[in-house]
TORRO-662091 format. One record per residue (C-alpha): x, y, z. Coordinates in steps of 0.5 Angstrom, whole numbers. Each point is the difference from the previous one (the first is absolute). Layout:
BEGIN
SITE    px    py    pz
SITE     X     Y     Z
...
# end
This chain:
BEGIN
SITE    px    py    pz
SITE     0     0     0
SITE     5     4     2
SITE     4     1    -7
SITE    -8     1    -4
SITE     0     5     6
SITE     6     3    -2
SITE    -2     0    -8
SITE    -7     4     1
SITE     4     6     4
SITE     5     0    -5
SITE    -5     1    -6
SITE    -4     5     4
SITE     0     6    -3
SITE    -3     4     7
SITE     1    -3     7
SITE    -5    -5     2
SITE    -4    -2     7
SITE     1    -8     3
SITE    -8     0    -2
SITE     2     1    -8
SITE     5    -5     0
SITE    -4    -4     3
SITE    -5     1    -6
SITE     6    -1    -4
SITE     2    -6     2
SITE    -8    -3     2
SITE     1    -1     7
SITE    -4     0     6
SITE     5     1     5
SITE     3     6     1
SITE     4    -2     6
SITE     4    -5    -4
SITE     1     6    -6
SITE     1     6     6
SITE     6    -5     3
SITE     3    -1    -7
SITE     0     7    -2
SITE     4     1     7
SITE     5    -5    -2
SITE     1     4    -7
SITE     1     6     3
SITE     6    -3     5
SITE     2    -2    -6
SITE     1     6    -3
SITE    -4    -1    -7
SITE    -6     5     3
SITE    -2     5     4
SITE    -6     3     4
SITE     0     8    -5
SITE    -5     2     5
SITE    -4    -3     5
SITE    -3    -8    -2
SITE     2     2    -8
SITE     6    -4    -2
SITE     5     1    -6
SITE     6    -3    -3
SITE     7     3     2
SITE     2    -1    -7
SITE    -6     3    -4
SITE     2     6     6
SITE     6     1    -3
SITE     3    -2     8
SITE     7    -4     3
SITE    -1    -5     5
SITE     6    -1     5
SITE     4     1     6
SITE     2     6     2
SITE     7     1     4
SITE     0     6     3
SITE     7     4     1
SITE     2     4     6
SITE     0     6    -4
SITE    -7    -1    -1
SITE    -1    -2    -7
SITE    -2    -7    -2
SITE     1    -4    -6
SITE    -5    -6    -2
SITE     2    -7    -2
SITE    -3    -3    -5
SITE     0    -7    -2
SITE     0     0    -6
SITE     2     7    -3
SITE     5     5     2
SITE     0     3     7
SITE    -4     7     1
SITE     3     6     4
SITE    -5     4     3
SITE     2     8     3
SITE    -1     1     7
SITE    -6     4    -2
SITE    -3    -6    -3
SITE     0    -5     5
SITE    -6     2     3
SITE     2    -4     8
SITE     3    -6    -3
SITE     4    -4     3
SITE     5    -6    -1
SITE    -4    -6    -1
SITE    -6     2    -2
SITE    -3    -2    -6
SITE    -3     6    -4
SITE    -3     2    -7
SITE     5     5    -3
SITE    -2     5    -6
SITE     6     0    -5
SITE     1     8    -2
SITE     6     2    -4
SITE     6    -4    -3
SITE     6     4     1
SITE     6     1    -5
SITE     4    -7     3
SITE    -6    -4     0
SITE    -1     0     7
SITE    -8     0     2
SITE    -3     5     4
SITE    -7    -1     4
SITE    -5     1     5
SITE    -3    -4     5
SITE    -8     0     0
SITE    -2    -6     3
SITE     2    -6     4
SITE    -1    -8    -1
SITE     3    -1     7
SITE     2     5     6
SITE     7    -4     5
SITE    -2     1     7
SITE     5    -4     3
SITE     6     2     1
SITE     8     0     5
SITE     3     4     3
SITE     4     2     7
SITE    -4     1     6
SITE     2     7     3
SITE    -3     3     7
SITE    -7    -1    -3
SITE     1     1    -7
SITE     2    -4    -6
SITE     6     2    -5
SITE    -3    -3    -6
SITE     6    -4    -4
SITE    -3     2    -7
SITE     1     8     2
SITE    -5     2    -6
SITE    -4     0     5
SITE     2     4     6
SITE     5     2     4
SITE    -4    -3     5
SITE    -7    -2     3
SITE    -3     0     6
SITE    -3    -7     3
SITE    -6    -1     2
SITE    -2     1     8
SITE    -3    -7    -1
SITE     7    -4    -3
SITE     4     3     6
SITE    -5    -3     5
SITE    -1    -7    -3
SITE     8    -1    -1
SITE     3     3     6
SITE     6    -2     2
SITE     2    -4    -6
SITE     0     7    -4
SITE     7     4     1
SITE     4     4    -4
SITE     3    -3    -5
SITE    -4    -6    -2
SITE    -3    -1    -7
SITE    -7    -1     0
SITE    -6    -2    -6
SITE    -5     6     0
SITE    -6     2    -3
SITE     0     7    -3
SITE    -7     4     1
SITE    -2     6    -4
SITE    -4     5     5
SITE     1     6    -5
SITE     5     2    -2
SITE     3    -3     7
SITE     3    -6     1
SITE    -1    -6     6
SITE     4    -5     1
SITE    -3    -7     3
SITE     5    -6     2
SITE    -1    -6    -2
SITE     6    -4     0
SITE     6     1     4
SITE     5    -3    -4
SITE     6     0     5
SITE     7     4     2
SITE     3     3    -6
SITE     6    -2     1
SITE    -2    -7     1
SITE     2    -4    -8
SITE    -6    -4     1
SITE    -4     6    -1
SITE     3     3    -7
SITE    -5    -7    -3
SITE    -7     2     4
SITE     2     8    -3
SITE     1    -2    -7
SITE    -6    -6     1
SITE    -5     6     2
SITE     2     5    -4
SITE    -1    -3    -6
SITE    -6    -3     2
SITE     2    -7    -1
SITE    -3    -6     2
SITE     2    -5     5
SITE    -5    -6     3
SITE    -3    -3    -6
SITE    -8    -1     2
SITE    -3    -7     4
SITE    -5    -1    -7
SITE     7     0    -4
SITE     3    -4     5
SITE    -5    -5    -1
SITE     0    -1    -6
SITE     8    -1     0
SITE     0    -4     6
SITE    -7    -5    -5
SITE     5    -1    -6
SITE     4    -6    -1
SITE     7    -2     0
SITE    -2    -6    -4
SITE     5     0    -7
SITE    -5    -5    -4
SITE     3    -1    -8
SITE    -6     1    -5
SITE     0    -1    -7
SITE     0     8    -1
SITE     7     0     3
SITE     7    -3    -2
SITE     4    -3     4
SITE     6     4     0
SITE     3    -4     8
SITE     6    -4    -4
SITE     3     6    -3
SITE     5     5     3
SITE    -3     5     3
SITE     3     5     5
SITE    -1     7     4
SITE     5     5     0
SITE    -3     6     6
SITE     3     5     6
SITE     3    -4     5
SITE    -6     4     4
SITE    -5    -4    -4
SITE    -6    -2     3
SITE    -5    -2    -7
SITE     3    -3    -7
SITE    -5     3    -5
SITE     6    -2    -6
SITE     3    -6    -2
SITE     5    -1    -6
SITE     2    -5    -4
SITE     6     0    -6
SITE     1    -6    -5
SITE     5     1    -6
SITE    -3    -3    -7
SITE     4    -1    -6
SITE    -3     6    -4
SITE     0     5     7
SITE    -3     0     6
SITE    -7    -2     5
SITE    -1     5     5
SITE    -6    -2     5
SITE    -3     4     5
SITE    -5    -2     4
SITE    -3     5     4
SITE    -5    -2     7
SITE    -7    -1    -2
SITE    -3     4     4
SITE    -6     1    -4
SITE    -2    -8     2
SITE    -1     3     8
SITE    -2     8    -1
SITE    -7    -1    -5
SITE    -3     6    -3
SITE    -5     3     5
SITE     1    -2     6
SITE     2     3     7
SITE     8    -2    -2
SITE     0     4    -7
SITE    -3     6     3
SITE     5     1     6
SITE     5    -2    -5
SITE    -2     5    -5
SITE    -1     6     5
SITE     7    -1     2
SITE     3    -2    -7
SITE     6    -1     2
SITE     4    -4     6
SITE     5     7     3
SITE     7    -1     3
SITE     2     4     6
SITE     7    -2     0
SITE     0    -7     6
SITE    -8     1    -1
SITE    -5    -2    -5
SITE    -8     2     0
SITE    -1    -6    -5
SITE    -6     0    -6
SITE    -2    -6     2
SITE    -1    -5     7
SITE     6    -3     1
SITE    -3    -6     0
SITE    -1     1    -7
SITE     8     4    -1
SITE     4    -4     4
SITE    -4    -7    -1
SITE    -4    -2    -5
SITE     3     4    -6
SITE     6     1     2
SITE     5    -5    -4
SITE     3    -3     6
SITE     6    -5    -2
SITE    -2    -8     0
SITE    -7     1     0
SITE    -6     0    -5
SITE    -3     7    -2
SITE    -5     3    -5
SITE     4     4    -5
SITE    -1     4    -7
SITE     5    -2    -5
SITE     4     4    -5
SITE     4    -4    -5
SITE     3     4    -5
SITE     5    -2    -7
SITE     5     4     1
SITE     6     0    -6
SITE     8    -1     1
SITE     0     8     0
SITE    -5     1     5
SITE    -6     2    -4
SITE    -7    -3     2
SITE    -3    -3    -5
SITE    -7    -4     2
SITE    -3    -1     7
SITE    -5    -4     3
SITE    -4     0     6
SITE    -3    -6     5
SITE    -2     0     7
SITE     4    -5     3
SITE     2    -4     6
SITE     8     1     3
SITE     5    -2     5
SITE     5     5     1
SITE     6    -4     0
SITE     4     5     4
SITE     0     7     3
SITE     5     5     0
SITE     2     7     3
SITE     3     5    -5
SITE     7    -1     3
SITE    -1    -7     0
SITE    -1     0    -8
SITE     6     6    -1
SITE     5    -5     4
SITE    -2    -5    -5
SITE     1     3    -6
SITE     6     3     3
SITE     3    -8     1
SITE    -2     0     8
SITE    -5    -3     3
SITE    -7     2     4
SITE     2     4     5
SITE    -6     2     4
SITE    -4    -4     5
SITE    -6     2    -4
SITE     2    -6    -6
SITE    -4    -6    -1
SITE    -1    -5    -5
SITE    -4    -8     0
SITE     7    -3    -1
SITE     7     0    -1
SITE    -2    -2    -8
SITE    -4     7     0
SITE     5     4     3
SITE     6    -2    -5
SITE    -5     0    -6
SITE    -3     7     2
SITE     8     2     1
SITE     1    -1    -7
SITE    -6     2    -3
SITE     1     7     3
SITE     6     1    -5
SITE    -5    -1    -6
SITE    -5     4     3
SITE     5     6     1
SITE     2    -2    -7
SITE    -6     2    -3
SITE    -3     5     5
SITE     7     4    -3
SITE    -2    -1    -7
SITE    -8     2     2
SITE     3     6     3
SITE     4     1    -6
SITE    -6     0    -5
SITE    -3     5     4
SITE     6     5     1
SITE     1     0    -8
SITE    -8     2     0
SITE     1     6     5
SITE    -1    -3     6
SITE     1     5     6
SITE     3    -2     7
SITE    -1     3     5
SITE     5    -3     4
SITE     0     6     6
SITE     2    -4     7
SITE    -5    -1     5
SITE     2     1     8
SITE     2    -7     4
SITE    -1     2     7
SITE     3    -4     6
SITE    -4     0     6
SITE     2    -1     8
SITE    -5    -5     5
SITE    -3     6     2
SITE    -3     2    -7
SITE     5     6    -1
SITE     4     1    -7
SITE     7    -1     2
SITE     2     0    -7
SITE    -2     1    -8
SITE     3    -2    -6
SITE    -1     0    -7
SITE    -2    -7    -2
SITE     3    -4    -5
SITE    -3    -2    -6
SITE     2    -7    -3
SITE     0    -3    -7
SITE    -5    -5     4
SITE    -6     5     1
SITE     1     3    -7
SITE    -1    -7    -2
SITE    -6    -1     3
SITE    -3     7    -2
SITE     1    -1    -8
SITE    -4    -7     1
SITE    -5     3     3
SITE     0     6    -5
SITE     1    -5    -5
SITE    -7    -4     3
SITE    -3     8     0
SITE     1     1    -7
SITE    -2    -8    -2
SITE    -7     1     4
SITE    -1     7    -3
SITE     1    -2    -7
SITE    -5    -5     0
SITE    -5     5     2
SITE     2     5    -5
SITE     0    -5    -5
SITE    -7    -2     1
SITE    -2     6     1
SITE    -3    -2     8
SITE    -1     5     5
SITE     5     0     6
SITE     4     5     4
SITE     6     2    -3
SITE     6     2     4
SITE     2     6    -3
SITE     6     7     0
SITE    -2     5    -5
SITE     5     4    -4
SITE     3     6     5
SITE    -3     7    -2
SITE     4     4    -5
SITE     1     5     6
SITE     3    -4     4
SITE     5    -3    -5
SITE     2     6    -2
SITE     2     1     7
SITE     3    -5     1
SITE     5     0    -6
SITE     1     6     2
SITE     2     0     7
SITE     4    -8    -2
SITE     4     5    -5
SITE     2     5     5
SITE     3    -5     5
SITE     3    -4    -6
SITE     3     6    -2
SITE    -2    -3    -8
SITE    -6     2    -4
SITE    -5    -5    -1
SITE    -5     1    -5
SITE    -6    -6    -1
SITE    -5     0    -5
SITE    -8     4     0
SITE    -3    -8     1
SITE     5    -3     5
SITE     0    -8     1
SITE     3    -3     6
SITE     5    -2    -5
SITE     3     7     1
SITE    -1     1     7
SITE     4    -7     1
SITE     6     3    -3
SITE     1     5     4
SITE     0    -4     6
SITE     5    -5    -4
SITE     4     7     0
SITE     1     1     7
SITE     0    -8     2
SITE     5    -1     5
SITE     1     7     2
SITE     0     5     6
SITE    -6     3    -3
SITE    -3    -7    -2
SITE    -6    -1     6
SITE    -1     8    -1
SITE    -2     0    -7
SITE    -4    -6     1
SITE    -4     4     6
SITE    -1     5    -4
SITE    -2    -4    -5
SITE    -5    -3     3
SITE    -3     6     3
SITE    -2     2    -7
SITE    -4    -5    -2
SITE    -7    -2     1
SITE    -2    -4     6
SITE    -2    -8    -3
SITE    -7    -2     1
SITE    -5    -5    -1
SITE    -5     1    -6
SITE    -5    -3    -5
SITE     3     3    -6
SITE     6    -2    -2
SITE     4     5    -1
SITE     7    -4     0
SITE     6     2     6
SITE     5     5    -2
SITE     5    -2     6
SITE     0    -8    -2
SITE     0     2    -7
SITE    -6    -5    -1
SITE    -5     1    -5
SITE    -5    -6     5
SITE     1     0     7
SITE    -4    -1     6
SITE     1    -3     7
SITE    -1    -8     1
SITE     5    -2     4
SITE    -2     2     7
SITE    -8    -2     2
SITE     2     0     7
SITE     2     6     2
SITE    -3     4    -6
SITE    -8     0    -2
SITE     2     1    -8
SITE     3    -6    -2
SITE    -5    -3     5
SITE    -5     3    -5
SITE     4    -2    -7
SITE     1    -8     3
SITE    -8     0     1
SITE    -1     4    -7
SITE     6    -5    -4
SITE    -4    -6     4
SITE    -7     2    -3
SITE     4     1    -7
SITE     3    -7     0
SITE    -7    -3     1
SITE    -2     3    -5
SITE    -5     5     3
SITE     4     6     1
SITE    -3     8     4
SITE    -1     3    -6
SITE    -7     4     1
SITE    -1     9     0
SITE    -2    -3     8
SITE     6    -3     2
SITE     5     6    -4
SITE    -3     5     5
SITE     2    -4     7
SITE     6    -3    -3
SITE     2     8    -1
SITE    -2     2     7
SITE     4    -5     3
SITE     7     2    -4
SITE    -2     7     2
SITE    -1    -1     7
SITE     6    -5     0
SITE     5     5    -2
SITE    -3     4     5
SITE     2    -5     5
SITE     7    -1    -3
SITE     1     7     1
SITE    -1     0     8
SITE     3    -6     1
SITE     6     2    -3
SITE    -1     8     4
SITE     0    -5     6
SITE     6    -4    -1
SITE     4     7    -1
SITE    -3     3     7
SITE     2    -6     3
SITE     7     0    -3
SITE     2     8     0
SITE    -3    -1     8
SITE     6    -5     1
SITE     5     4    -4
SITE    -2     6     4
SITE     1    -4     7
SITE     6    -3    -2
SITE     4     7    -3
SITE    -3     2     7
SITE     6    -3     4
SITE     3     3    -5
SITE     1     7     2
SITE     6     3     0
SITE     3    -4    -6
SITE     2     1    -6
SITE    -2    -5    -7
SITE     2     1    -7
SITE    -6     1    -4
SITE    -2     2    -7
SITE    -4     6    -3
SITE    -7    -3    -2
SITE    -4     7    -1
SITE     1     7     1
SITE    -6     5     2
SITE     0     8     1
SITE     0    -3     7
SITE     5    -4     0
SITE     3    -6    -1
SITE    -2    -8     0
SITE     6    -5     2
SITE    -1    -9     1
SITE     6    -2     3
SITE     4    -5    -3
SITE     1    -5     5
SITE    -7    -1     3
SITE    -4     4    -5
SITE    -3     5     4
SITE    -3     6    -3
SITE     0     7     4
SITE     1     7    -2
SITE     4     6     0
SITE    -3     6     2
SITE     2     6    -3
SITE    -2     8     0
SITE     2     4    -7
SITE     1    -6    -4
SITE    -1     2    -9
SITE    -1    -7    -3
SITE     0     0    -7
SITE    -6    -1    -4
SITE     1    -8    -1
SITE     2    -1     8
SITE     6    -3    -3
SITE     5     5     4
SITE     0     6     5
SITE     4     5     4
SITE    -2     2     7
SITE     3     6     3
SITE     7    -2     2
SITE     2    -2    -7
SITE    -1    -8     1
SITE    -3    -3    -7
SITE    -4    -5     0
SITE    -2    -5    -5
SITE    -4    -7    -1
SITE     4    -6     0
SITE     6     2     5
SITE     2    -2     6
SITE     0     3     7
SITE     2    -1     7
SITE    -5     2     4
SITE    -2     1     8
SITE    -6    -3     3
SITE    -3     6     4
SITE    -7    -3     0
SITE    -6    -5     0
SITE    -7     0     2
SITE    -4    -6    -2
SITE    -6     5     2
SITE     3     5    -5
SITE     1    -5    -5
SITE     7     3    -1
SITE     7    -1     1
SITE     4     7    -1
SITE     7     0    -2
SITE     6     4     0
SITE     5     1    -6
SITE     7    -2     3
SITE     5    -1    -6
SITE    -2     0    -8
SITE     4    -7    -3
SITE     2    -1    -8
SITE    -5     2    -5
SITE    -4     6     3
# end
């Protein structure tokens, strides 16, 4: 109904009253019509023009999205499927970040960038964290206040437990223009790491406890592996996992074999279509969440666990449902064919990715993590690991040639004491072992993508648009500064281009810079109906298959790839509209999941540089601003800032002079003082102590 809904909204030339809908539809039930409408006004697809009258956002010529508010009291929106919108502090009309609000786009100006008004609101955040202070809240999100007073009623009801300096849940009320406080979680000492979790959870809004009836439902499947007819039987092959050492739930299994003409690569994917059906209690919450989010140590998974960490989870020497790929591949790593089968394997070993890495390095297993069904199957895997990274060399190969980006910036390894504290943080490595298993996931991406394009079938696409003209040009500015040569790219830029320039500054000082600010110039992947290929994968098919525990679009796509090969596949208008609510609202999903895990991530940086102070690091310039000057430290990947009064910067943000005459200039290196670090502030100040090579 709801989809039918939707269509005689959008077709209407005026808003209409549930009442007329209803007419429309011929139903009687006007609760069950009023209700449906409700939904689609949460969905952001309509909104209520003047009391009980509703009309379509798009027909409005109105962008739904999340605002995120600055301190300086503008806003911009992010939206899910098109370019974010900046919205002047005049315009913003009392919204805060989090809020979910209908903006009216007013004017493009000369770099692109579109400017907006907020005129309404889909959702309004409540709750928000903050610091308790002698009766007041000091809100973490400063676009709200400086500060807020409590209400009488909170500080009664906490007593004691409320002192200074302890993080709190609270709920904002609008009195007017006055704002009230009410406390509705003491979240714990600030200086308690544990404390850094509960802040990112509630602020973020994320889910924690899954509801009794999905239990249930979870608690009702079977672990029972019963092989049908409608399955293959894949259990003597030599299958075998490769994940974190941390790993707790195996979705990906791989399997090579050499041919005389090339290759046979496998990947079998857990099935977790079989337990999580369309519909049920399961699929909603999964759907609501859209994606498991990683905290570091913590995990707030999609799904129960008994279904991630059990029955789906490819566990070695037990049987498990799986969704198979096997795909030809030539002596050159091309892809020739593929097939697909819903199967029963046995995964035959479980590796860490430095167990993998050894291997291929001549060594042996080297965690206690490795496992495998017997010592046949640990010399076999052994073995086969030297024709996995054969090809998975040759597939990366085909892929480089074509364009492909890699973006291959380091993430931060962090090292935490018994107490919770973060003792310390490195760059983590990358081993040819993960970049193995990813081209095989891409290349089974790439398989399932193809099949539904060339069918012409329905799906949700992982797509990664061309980048804006604008911030190309940008960046072909700012990458010529900092290289000191003149870098011209064609009017219609490939990724062919742009991997050029990165296969320049390969193995150079200015390497990981070039690379971030690459990154910052393209646009954000997401997910979609429309295949419109991926720019950075140099992909003209692409979508995500790979990960149905953790993420709810490849869930869809295994449903989807099922009902095809069954020869009865979703093609109807009906299922078009849902399966383009689901890739708008997983992408937006995706985006707070990501934005948790940077919170959580800057917290610890910030409470580690704190026992810091004092100290002086080297760090290189990763951005220059009228105000000052951006470094990340070299060692533990720490960015701070360096404030500075009268700085000229010229008009790229490549150098700038302060008033004793020191340059500064992106891509150089600097020694530099921790002088400050306030994880309330979300700022690490530094001082400039000596300018190394380069500057």
């Amino acid at each position: 109904m709801l989809e039918r809904i939707y269509r005689i909204i959008s077709e209407s030339n005026k808003p209409l009253t549930v009442k007329q809908i209803a007419r429309k539809l011929n139903v009687k039930n006007i609760k069950r019509v009023r209700l449906a409408v409700k939904d689609l006004v949460l969905q952001g697809k309509v909104f209520e023009k003047k009391r009980g009258h509703y009309y379509s956002v798009e027909k409005a010529g109105l962008v739904v999205g999340e605002i995120e508010r600055k301190p300086a009291g503008f806003a911009f929106l992010i939206v899910a499927d098109g370019p974010d919108i900046f919205i002047p502090p005049n315009l913003v009309n009392g919204a805060v970040s989090g809020d979910v609000a209908l903006v009216k786009p007013i004017r493009r100006t000369e770099s692109g960038r579109i400017i907006g008004k907020v005129v309404g609101f889909v959702q309004r955040k409540v709750h928000f964290v903050g610091n308790y202070e002698d009766g007041y809240v000091i809100p973490d999100d400063r676009s709200l206040a400086e500060r807020i007073k409590v209400l009488k009623k909170s500080i009664k009801k906490y007593g004691r437990r409320l002192e200074n300096d302890v993080k709190v849940l609270f709920r904002l009320i609008r009195r007017g223009k006055k704002l009230r406080a009410e406390i509705l979680e003491i979240l714990g000492k600030k200086t308690d790491p544990d404390t850094d979790i509960k802040v990112v959870i509630r602020t973020h809004e994320l889910p924690e406890e899954f509801p009794a009836p999905v239990l249930a439902e979870a608690e009702a499947l079977s672990d029972e592996v019963i092989l049908t007819r409608k399955r293959l039987d894949l259990r003597d092959r030599l299958i075998y996992t490769i994940d974190p050492i941390t790993a707790k739930d195996f979705d990906d299994a791989i399997s090579v074999e050499k041919t005389d003409t090339g290759y046979i690569l496998g990947v079998h994917i857990a099935d977790v279509g079989h337990y999580v059906k369309w519909d049920t209690a399961l699929d909603r919450e999964a759907l609501k969440r859209g994606t498991s989010v990683y905290l570091l140590n913590s995990v707030i998974p999609m799904l129960p666990h008994r279904i991630s960490s059990y029955l789906a989870s490819l566990k070695p020497n037990v049987d498990r449902y799986a969704f198979s790929v096997f795909m030809e591949m030539d002596r050159d790593g091309k892809l020739l064919s593929y097939r697909f089968a819903r199967s029963v394997i046995r995964s035959r070993g479980r590796l860490a990715y430095e167990d993998a890495q050894s291997i291929l390095e001549g060594g042996d297993v080297i965690t206690d993590v490795a496992e495998f069904s017997d010592d046949g199957a640990r010399s076999a895997i052994k073995e086969n690991l030297k024709v996995a990274l054969e090809l998975a060399r040759k597939i990366r190969q085909q892929r480089m040639e074509k364009g492909s980006l890699d973006f291959d910036l380091p993430e931060a390894e962090f090292v935490f004491d018994e107490e919770g504290n973060v003792i310390d943080i490195y760059p983590k490595e990358r081993y040819d072992a993960h970049r193995l298993i990813e081209d095989f996931m891409i290349t089974a991406n790439v398989a399932v993508a193809t099949f539904f394009a060339s069918k012409g079938l329905p799906t949700i696409y992982r797509i990664h648009e061309r980048p804006r003209k604008e911030k190309i040009s940008r960046f072909i500015r700012i990458a010529s500064g900092i290289l000191g040569t003149r870098i011209s790219l064609p009017e219609d830029i490939t990724p062919l281009e742009i991997a050029r320039i990165l296969e320049k500054v390969k193995g150079t000082r200015h390497e990981k810079l070039m690379t971030y600010l690459l990154l910052r110039s393209m646009a954000r992947a997401r997910y979609s109906i429309e295949n419109r290929g991926h720019f950075g994968l140099a992909l003209q098919n692409y979508l995500h298959f790979t990960s149905p525990i953790r993420r709810y679009p490849d869930l869809v796509v295994h449903r989807l790839l099922a009902a095809a090969l069954r020869g009865r596949p979703k093609t109807s208008q009906e299922w078009m509209l849902r399966l383009d609510t689901i890739a708008n609202h997983s992408t937006l999903r995706e985006e707070k999941a990501d934005s948790a895990q940077w919170d959580i991530w800057d917290l610890k940086k910030i409470d580690f540089i704190s026992h810091h102070i004092g100290e002086e690091f080297e760090g290189i310039i990763t951005g220059i601003i009228q105000e000052g000057v951006f470094v990340e430290l070299v060692d533990n990947l720490v960015e701070g800032f360096i404030p500075i009064s009268g700085l000229r910067v010229d008009s790229d943000g490549i150098t700038a002079l302060d008033l004793d005459g020191n340059r500064y200039r992106m891509g150089s290196r600097v020694i530099v003082k921790v002088l400050e670090a306030s994880k309330d502030e979300k700022k690490v100040i530094f001082k400039p102590v000596k300018f190394l090579e380069g500057v």
